[in-house]
N, C-alpha and C positions, 0 to 999 in steps of 0.2 A: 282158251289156251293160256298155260300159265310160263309167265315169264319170270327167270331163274338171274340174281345177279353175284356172283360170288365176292369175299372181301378178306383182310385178315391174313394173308400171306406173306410171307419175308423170308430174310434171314435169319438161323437164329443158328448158336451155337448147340453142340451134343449137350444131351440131357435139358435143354431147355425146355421149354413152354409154348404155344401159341394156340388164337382159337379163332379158327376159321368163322364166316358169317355166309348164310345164305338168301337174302330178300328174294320174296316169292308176288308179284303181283300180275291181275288180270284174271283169278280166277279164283274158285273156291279152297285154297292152301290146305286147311284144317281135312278135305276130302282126298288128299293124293298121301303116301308113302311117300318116304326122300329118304333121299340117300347120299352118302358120300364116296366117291370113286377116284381112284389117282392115274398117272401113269409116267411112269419113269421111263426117261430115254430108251428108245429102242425094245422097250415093251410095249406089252399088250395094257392094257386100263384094265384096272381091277376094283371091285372092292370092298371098300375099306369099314365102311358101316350103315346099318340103315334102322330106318325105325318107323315103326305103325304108323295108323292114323291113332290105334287107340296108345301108341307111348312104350310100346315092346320094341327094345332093342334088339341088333344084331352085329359082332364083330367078327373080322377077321381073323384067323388065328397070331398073326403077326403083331395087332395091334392092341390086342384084350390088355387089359388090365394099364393100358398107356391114356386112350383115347375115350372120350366120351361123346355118345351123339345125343343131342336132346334136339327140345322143338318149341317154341314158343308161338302157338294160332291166334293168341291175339295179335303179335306182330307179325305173324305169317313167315316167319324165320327158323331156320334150322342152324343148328350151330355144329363146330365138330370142336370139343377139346382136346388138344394133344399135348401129353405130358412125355418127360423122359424123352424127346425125340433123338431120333437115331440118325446117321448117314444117308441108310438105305429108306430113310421117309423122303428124301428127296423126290420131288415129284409136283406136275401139275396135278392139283388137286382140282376136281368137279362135282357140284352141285347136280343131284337130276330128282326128276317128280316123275312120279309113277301111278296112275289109274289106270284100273279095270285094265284088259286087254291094248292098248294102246302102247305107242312105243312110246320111250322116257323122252321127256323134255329136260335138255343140257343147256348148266351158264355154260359160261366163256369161259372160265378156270380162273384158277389163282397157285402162283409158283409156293413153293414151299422148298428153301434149302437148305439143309440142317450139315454144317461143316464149321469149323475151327479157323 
């Protein structure tokens, strides 16, 4: 079972910058899909990006052309780059690992507040 630890979250003002971190350890990293998922007050979790084992991305339509998701298996880290953040990025941001048929394994989150 792989354990997910999320990092990288703050404040930051509109249009700024930050890049999420996610350490993966206890299992085979390089074998699971990850993804990144948020969810803002009084919503549902959604999300935001995910990417192969083999390095094929996938974004949300809200977030294209803002956020990048890569992966680094030698350090069994997934990372989220967010550029241009908006208001409505506000949100706990979560790490999850995905194999085969199984349910996803979730960190704990990391806050993301993007205001003036």
């Amino acid at each position: 079972q792989v354990q997910l630890v999320e990092s990288g979250g703050g404040l930051v003002q509109p249009g700024g910058s930050l890049r999420l971190s996610c350490a993966a350890s206890g299992s085979s990293f390089s074998l699971y899909l990850m993804g990144w998922y948020r969810q803002a007050p009084g919503k549902q979790r959604e999300l935001v990006a995910r990417i192969t084992i083999g390095g094929s991305s996938y974004y949300a339509d809200s977030v294209k052309g803002r956020f990048t998701i890569s992966r680094d298996n030698a350090k069994d880290t997934v990372y989220l780059e967010m550029n241009n953040l908006k208001p409505e990025d506000t949100a706990v941001y979560y790490c999850a690992a995905l194999r085969g048929g199984a349910s996803p394994t979730w960190g704990q989150g990391t806050q993301v507040t993007v205001s003036s």
